[in-house]
TILUMGU-36190 format. One line per field, with one value per residue (C-alpha): residue in three letters; x, y, z. Coordinates in Angstrom, 3 decimals. Each point is the difference from the previous one (the first is absolute). Layout:
BEGIN
aa ALA ...;
east X ...;
north Y ...;
up Z ...;
END
This chain:
BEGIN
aa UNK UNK UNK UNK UNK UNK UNK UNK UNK UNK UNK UNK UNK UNK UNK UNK UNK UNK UNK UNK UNK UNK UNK UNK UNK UNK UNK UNK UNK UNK UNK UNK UNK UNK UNK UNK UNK UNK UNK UNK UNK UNK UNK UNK UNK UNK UNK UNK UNK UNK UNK UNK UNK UNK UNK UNK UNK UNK UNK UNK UNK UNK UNK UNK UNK UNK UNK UNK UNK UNK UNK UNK UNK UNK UNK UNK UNK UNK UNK UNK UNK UNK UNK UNK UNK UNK UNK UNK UNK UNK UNK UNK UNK UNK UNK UNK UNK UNK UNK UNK UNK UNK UNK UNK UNK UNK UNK UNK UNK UNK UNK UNK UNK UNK UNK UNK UNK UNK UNK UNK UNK UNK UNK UNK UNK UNK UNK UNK UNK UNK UNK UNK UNK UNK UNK UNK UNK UNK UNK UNK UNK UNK UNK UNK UNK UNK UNK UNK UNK UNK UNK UNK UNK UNK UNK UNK UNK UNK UNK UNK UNK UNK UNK UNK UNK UNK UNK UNK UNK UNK UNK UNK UNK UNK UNK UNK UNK UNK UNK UNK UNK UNK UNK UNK UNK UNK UNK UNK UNK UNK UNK UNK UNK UNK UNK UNK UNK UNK UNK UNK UNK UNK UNK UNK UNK UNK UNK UNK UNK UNK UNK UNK UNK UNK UNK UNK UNK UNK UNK UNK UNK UNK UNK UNK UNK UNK UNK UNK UNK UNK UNK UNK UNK UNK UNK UNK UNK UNK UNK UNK UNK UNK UNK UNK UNK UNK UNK UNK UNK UNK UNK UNK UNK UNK UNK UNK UNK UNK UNK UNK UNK UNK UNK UNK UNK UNK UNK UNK UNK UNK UNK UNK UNK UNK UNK UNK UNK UNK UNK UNK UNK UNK UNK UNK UNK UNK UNK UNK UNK UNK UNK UNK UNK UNK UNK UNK UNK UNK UNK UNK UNK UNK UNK UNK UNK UNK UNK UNK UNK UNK UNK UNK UNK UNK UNK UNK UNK UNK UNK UNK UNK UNK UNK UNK UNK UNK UNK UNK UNK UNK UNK UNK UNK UNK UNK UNK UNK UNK UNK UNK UNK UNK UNK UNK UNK UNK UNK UNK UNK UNK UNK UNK UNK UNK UNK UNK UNK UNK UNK UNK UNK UNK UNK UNK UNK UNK UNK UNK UNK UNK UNK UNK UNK UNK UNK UNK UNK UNK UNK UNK UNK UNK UNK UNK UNK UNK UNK UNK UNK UNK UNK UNK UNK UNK UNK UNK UNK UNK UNK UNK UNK UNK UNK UNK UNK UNK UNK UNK;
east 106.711 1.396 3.366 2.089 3.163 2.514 4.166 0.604 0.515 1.391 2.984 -2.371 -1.917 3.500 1.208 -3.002 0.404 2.746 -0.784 -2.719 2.438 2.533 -2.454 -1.577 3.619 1.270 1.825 2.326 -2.483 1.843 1.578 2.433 -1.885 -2.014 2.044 2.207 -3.279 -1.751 3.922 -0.212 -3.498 -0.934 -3.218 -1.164 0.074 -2.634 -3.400 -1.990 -3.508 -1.996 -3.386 -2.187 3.196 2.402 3.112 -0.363 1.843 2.303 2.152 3.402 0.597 3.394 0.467 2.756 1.529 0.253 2.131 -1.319 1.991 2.132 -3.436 -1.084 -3.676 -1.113 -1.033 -2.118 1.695 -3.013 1.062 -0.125 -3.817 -1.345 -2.723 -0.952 -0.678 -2.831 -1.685 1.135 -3.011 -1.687 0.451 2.811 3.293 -2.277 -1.243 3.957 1.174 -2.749 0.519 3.606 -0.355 -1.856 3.448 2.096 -2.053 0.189 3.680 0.857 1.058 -1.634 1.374 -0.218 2.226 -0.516 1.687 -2.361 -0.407 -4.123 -0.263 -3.371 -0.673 1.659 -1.296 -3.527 1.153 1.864 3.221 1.327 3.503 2.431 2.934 2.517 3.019 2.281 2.104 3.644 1.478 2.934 3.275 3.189 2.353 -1.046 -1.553 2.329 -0.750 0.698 1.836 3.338 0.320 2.118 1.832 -1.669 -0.540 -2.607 -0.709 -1.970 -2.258 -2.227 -3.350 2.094 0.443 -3.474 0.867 2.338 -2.100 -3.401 1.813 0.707 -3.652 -1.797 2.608 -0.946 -3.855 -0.923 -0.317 -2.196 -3.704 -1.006 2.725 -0.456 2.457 1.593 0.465 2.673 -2.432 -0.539 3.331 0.567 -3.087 -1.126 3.151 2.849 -2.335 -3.502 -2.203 2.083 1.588 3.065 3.061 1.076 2.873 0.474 3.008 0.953 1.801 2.179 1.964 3.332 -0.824 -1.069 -3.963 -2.335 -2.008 -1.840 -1.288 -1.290 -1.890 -0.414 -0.702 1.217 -1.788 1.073 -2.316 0.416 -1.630 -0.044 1.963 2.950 2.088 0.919 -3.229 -0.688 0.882 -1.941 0.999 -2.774 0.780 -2.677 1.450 1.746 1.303 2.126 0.520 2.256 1.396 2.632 -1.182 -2.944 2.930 1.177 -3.205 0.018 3.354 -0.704 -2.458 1.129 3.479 -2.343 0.859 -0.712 -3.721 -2.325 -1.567 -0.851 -2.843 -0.844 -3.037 -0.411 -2.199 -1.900 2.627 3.256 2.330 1.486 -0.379 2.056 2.852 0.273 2.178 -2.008 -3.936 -0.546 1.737 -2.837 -2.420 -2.833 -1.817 0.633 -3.478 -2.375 -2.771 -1.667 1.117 -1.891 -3.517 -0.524 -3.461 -0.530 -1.075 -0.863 0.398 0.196 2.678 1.623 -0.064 1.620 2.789 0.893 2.471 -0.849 2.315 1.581 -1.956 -3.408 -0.138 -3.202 -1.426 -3.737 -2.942 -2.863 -0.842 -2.985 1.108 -1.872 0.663 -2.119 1.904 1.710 -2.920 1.975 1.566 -3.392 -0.846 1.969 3.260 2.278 3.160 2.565 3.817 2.081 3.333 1.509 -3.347 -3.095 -3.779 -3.635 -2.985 -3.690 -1.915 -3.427 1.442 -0.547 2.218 2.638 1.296 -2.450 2.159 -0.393 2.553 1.831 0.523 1.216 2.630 2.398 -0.442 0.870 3.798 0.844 -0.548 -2.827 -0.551 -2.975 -0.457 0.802 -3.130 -2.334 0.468 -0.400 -3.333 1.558 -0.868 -2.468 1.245 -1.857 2.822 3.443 1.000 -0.992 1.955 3.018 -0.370 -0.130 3.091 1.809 -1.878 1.321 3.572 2.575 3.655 0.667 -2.588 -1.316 1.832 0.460 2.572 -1.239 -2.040 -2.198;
north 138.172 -3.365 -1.803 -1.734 -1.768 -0.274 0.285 2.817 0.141 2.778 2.300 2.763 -2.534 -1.393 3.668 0.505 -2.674 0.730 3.926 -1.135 -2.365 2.706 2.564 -2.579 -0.552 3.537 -1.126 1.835 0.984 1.765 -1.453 -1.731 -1.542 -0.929 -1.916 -1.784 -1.374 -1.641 -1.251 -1.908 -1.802 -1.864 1.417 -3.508 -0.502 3.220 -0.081 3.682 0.538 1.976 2.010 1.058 -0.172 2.070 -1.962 0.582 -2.302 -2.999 -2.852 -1.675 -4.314 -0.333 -3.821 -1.389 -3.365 -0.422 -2.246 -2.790 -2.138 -1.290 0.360 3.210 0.885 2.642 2.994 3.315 3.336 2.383 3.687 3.388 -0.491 3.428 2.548 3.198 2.281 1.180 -3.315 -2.289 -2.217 -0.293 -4.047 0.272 -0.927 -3.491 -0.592 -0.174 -2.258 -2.371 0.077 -0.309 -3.491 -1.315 0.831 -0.842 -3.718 -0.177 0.700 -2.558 2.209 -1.637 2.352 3.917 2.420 3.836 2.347 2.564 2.460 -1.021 -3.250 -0.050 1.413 -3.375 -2.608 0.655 -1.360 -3.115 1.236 -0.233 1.055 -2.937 1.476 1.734 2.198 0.827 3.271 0.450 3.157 0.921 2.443 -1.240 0.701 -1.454 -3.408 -2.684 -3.570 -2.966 -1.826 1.139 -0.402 -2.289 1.150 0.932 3.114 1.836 1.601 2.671 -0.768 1.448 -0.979 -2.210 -2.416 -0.782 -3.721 -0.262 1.694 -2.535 -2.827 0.761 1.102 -2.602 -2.601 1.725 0.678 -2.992 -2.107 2.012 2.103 3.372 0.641 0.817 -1.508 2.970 0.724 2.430 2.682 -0.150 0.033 2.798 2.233 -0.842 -1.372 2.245 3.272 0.697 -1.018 1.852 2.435 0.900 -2.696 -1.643 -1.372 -4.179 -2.071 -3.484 -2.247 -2.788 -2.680 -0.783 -2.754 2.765 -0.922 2.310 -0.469 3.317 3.681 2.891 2.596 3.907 3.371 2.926 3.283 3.115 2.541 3.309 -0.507 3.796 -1.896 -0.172 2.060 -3.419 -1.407 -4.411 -2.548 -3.551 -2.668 -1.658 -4.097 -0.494 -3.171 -3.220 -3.307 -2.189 -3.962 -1.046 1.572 1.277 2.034 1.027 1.913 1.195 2.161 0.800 1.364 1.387 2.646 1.241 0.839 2.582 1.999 3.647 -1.169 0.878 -3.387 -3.045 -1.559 -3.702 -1.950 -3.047 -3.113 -1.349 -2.798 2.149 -0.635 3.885 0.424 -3.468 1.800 3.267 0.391 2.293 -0.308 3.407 2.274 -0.668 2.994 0.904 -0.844 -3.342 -1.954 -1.781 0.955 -2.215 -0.951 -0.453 -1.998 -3.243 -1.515 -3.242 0.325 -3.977 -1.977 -3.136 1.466 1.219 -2.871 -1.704 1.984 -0.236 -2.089 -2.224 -0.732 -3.584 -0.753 1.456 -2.962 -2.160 3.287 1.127 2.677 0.844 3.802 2.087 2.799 3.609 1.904 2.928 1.357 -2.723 -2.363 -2.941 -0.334 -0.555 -3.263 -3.374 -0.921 -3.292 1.255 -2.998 -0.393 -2.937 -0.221 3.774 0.588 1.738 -0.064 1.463 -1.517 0.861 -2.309 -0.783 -0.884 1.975 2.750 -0.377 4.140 2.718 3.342 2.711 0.808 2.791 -2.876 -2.431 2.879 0.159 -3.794 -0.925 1.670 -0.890 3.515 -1.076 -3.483 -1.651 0.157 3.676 0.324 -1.682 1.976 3.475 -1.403 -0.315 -3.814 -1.911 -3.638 -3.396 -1.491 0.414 -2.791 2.146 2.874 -2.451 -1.071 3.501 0.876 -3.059 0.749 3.851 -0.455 2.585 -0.026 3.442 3.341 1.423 3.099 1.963 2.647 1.890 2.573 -0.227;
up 3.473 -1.179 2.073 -2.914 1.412 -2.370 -0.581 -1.995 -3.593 -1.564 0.926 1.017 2.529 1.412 0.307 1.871 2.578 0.671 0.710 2.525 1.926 0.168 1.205 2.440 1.555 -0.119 -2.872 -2.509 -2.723 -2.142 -3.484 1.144 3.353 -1.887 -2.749 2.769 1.495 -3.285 -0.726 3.367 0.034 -3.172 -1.831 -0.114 3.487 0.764 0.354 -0.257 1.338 -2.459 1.008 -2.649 -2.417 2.376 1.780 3.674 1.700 -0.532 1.325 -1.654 1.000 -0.567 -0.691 2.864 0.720 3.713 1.782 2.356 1.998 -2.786 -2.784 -1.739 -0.223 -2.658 1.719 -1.346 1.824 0.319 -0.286 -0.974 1.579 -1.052 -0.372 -0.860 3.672 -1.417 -1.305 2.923 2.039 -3.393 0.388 -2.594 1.726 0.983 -3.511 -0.587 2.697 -0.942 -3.605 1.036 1.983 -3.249 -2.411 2.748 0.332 -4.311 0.130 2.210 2.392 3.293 2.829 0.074 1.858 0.757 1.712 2.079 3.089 -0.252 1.338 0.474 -3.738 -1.366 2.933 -1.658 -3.023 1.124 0.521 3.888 1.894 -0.976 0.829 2.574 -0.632 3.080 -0.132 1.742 0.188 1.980 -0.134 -1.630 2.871 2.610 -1.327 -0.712 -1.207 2.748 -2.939 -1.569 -3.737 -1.596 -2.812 -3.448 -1.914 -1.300 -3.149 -1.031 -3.053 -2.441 -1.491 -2.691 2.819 0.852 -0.807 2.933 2.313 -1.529 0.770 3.704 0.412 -2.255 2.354 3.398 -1.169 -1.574 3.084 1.934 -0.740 -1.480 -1.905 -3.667 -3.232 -1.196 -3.520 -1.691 -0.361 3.377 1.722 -2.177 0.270 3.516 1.616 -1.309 -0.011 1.165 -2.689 -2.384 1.847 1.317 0.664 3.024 1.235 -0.278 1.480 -0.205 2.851 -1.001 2.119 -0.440 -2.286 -2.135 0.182 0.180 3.317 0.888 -1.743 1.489 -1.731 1.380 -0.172 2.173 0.714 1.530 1.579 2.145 3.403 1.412 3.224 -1.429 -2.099 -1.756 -0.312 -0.261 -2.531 -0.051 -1.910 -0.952 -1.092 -2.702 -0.757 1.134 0.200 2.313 -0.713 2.901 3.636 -1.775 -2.468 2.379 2.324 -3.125 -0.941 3.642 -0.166 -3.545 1.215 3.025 -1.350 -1.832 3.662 -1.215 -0.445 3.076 -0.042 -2.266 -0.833 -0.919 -0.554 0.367 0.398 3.336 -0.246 -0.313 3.134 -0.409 3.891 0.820 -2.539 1.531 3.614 1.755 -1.638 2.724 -2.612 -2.761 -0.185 -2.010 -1.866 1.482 -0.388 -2.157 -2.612 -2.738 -2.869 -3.076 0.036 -1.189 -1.941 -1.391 -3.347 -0.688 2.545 -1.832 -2.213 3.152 2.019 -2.486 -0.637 3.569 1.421 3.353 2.425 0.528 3.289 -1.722 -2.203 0.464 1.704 -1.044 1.439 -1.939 0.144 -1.075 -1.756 -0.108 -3.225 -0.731 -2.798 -1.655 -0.129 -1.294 3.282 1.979 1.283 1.735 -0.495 0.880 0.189 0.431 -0.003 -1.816 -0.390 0.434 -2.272 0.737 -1.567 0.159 -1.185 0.210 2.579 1.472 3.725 2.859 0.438 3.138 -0.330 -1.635 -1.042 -2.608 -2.750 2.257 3.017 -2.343 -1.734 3.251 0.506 -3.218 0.308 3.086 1.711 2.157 2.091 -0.495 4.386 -0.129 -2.855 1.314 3.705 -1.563 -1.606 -3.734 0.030 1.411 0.925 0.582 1.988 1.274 -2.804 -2.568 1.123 0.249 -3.401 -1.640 2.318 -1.996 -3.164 0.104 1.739 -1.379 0.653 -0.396 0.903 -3.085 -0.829 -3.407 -0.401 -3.652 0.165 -3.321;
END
């Protein structure tokens, strides 16, 4: 049988791909399951794997813009990775991802993100764990925030307001790493429900200048335990934003006036100072930990380079690096990468190579989320001198941990 990688083309096809995602995922397939998912992804943006004329498996890139210390680099979301059970480790899922990496590179689009529980499906491919999320979770009534409020008021909103609510996150997000632009489609769809479904509850904080200066975004659910003849309620923050001190003890104070819940749950970034906020950090329970985020791959590293900003003490800063690319062939080979002026570049070069790395060690590097030091000690870079691990360190410098809060 003959592999054809392709988007699909007619109704039937895209009605198709979207039936084996759903039954990959333990998706709704009915009517209606079905409709809501080919409403949410483009059909443009899907790619379907085709055996001997039959659609087996398929793939969606959903074009992003990701923020970047201050810059925005365009960014392809890989999702809705699927297969049918039955045809799965026929080399089809792979035919995708690579065919993916060559749209994603003709698009423009020269970093990829995906969300998955299979590391090690993904890290074959070029993609690598670039990303941490950290989970809080504790009970209303007994945590209390080490900083009073100071005046304000909140509001309760609706998905008409997603302006208010983009302009606290685009000002809180934009600085730091991971974090996607959001569009109106998808503070309503993937924000305000999930993907489609449902509505959750949204709130705005203002000062007493009447600015709006934090938003949180959440969902409660209620569920009989058989321990209790009243059962649990979490509150579950899928959403949120806090631009000062103030308004930070605000959303503090927000959620755990919600004091008939059992216990709240944030996420937040590697960065996020929740414990310093909190009196008494001993009353947070689980699921209080870490797990990864979504994976990173550099899809061009020239383009990529490029788009990314340097930091101010970088500047005059250089390594050259010999890159390892087995699926994305255009990355092979040496590189100069160089810093000028908040600016960075990488060009092709015949000298000798001071830091040899594959595409999934340069992934983690590239964001911030790993240290050069820390890569080449676990054996994901080899290094010709301690000045060459300096420079990437200067070359790479983030000010922020990479962390993205959509789900996609």
């Amino acid at each position: 049988m003959s592999i054809e990688i392709r988007p699909p083309q007619t109704d039937a096809e895209w009605e198709r791909h979207s039936f084996i995602a759903a039954y990959a995922f333990n998706g709704d397939r009915g009517e209606a399951g079905l409709a809501r998912r080919m409403e949410y992804y483009d059909r443009d943006w899907a790619l379907a794997a085709f055996d001997g004329g039959e659609m087996v498996a398929g793939l969606v890139v959903i074009p992003f813009e990701q923020y970047f210390a201050g810059a925005t680099v365009p960014t392809g979301g890989v999702a809705s990775v699927s297969c049918l059970p039955e045809r799965r480790r026929g080399g089809y899922v792979g035919q995708l991802l690579r065919h993916s990496l060559e749209s994603m590179r003709d698009a423009g689009q020269p970093l990829s993100m995906l969300w998955t529980p299979h590391a090690s499906l993904y890290r074959r491919f070029g993609w690598e764990i670039a990303c941490r999320m950290t989970s809080y979770a504790f009970p209303p009534k007994t945590v209390r925030p080490r900083r009073p409020t100071t005046g304000g008021r909140w509001t309760r909103v609706d998905a008409d307001a997603w302006p208010r609510l983009d302009a606290l996150y685009a000002a809180h997000q934009a600085p730091r790493i991971g974090a996607f632009r959001r569009t109106e489609r998808h503070w309503r769809r993937s924000v305000f429900q999930d993907f489609g479904v449902g509505t959750r509850d949204a709130a705005v904080w203002q000062n007493d200048a009447g600015e709006d200066r934090a938003y949180v975004v959440y969902t409660t659910h209620h569920r009989y335990t058989g321990t209790s003849p009243f059962g649990e309620t979490t509150l579950r923050v899928i959403d949120w934003a806090a631009l000062d001190g103030d308004a930070y003890a605000a959303v503090l104070a927000y959620v755990t006036s919600h004091d008939l819940s059992t216990r709240i749950v944030m996420t937040a970034s590697a960065d996020d100072a929740l414990l310093d906020a909190i009196e008494e950090p001993a009353h947070l329970q689980e699921p209080l930990g870490s797990w990864i985020g979504p994976m990173l791959r550099v899809v061009d590293v020239e383009r990529a380079v490029a788009a990314r900003p340097a930091a101010a003490h970088a500047s005059g800063a250089g390594v050259t690096i010999e890159l390892t690319d087995d699926t994305a062939s255009w990355n092979a080979g040496r590189w100069r990468i160089e810093a000028h002026d908040g600016l960075m570049c990488a060009t092709p070069t015949m000298s000798p190579a001071e830091l040899e790395l594959d595409a999934r060690a340069l992934a983690p590097i590239y964001n911030g989320f790993v240290r050069p030091a820390e890569a080449v000690r676990v054996g994901a870079v080899r290094a010709a001198s301690s000045a060459a691990i300096d420079a990437a360190t200067a070359l790479f410098a983030t000010p922020f941990s990479p962390f993205c809060p959509d789900d996609f």
